[in-house]
N, C-alpha and C positions, 0 to 999 in steps of 0.2 A: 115274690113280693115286689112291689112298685119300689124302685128308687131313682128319686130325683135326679137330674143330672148336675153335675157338677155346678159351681156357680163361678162368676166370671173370678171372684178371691181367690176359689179355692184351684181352678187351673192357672192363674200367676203363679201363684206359692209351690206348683205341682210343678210348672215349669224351670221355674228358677231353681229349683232343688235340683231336677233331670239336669240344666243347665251344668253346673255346679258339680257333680258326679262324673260327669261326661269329659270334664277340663281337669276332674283332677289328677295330677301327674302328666299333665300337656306339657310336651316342647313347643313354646309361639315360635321356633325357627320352621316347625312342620306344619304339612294344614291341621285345620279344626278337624276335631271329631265330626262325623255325620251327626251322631247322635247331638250335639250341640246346636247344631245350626239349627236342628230339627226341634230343638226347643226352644230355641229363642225365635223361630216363626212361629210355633204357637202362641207365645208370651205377644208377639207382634199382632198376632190374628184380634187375640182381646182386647190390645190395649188400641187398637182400630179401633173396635166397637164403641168403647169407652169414649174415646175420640169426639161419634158423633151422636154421643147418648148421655148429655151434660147430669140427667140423674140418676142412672146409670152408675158412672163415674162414682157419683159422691159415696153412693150407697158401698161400691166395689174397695174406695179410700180405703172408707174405714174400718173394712173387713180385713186389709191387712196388716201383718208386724211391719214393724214400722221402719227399717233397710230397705224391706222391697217396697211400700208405700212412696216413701222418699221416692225412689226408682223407677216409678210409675208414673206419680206426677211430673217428673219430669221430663219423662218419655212423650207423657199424652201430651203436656204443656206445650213443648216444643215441635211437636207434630203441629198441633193447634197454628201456633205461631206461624211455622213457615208456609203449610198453606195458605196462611190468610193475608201473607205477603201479596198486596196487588203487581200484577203482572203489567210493564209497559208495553210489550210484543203479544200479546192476547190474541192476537188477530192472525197472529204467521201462525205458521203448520210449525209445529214444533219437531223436532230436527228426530231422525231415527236414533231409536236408542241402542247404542253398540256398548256389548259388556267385555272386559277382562280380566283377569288375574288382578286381586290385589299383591302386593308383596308381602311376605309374612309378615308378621304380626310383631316379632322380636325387629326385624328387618327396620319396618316403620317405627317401632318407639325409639330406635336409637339414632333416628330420624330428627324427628321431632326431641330428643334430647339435644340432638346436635344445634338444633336452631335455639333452642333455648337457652345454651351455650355462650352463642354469639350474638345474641340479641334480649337477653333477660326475659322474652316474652315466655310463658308459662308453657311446658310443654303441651300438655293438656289442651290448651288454647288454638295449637297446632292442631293435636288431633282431632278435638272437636268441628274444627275449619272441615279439614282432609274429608271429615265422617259428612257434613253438608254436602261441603260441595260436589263431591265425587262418589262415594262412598269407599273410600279408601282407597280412589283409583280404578274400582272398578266402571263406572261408567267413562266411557271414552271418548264421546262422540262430545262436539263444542253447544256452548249453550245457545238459548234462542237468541242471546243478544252479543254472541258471538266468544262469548269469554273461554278460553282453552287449557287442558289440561289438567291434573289433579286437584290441583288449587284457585281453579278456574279463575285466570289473568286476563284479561284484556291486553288485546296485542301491544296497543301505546302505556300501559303499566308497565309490563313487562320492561318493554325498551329503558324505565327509568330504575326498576329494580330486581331484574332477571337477571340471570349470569349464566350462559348454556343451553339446555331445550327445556323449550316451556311444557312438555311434555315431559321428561321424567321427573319420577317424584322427589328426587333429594334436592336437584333446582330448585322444584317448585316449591319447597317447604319453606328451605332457605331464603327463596327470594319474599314470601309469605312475612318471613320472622322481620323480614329488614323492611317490610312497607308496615308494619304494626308497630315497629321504634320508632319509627320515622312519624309516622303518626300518635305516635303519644304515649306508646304502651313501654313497661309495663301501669308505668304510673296512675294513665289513667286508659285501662283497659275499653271501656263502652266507647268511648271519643275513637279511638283507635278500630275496635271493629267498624265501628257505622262507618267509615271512610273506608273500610276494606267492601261496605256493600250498605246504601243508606238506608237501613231501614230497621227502625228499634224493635222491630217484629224479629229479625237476623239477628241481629244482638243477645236479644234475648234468649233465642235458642240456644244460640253456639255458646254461651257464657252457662245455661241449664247441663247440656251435654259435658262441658268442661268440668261441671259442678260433679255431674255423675262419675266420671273417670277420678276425680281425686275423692269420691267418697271410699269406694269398694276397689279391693285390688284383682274385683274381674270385671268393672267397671267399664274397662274398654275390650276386652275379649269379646264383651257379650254386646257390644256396638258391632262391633270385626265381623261378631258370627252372623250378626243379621243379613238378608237378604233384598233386593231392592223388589215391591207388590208395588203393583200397581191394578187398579180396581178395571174391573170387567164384568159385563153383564148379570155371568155367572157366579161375581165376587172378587176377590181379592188373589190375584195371583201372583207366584213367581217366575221373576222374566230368567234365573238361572235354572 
């Protein structure tokens, strides 16, 4: 007998379960489960789709309960967004892309607790940043417009609010926390990202993603587990 295949709801909801089974009883001092990452790249494969298939999307909302729904929108929203960030370097060959090691997962929250610490700014805020700009660290290589490191600085930033190599990631975090006081946060968080990078398209994302980690307490695992695709002829691939 004929069956349908799946529909784009019912593999979210298949993934994020798979997701969710795979992490439960995880140490974040160890890596992810295979099985994890490998769900939350299918969950990514959809919500691509969805991406760039605005009815699609609507139709996929509302098919689901309404935690992962939430988690989706926000996913696709902010995907939306930073693409549609215009580029001022459009024209340069954009720089090879070099991958490595994020640091564990436990590693980096107490990271990002530390700067929260000493600078009121929201953890979350942090890692939402860390999860744009870098993917946790794992992309290495400096941006098209030159900015370096996990929390991709600009070298004359840096000089005003770095302390150590702009390369590793507990500098970078820290020095992150103390240019977002400086700039206005926590009190007024948007005024404070757009000076971290002008553009209420950025804002919007990283304040979405931040939204997502203080909903769900796998909220950021299932950021961590993702992988960086990038599209190709053939479709959507991964560069790990």
């Amino acid at each position: 007998m004929f069956q349908a295949p799946p529909t784009p709801a019912a593999q979210i909801v298949q993934a994020d379960a798979d997701f969710r089974a795979a992490i439960a009883g995880w140490d974040d001092s160890q890596p992810l489960p295979q099985a994890a990452i490998d769900a939350e790249r299918r969950q990514q494969l959809v919500e691509l789709r969805l991406a760039g298939d605005p009815s699609l999307y609507r139709v996929t909302l509302a098919a689901l309960p309404p935690r992962v729904r939430a988690d989706v929108a926000d996913d696709v929203t902010a995907h939306r967004e930073l693409t549609g960030i215009p580029s001022k370097h459009a024209t340069r060959k954009p720089p090879r892309i070099r991958l490595g090691p994020a640091l564990p997962l436990a590693t980096l929250r107490g990271l990002y607790r530390e700067g929260e610490q000493r600078s009121s700014v929201p953890w979350r805020v942090l890692a939402a940043i860390n999860f744009v700009e870098s993917d946790f660290g794992r992309l290495r290589e400096p941006s098209i417009s030159g900015a370096l490191g996990p929390m991709q600085f600009m070298p004359s930033t840096w000089r005003s609010y770095g302390e150590g190599n702009i390369r590793d990631p507990r500098d970078a975090i820290l020095a992150a926390a103390r240019y977002l006081r400086a700039a206005g946060a926590p009190r007024d968080l948007r005024t404070a990202l757009w000076h971290y990078n002008p553009s209420s398209r950025y804002v919007d994302a990283v304040l979405r993603y931040a939204r997502r980690i203080a909903r769900d307490r796998f909220g950021l695992a299932a950021l961590y587990a993702r992988r960086l695709l990038v599209k190709t002829s053939a479709g959507w691939r991964s560069l790990d």
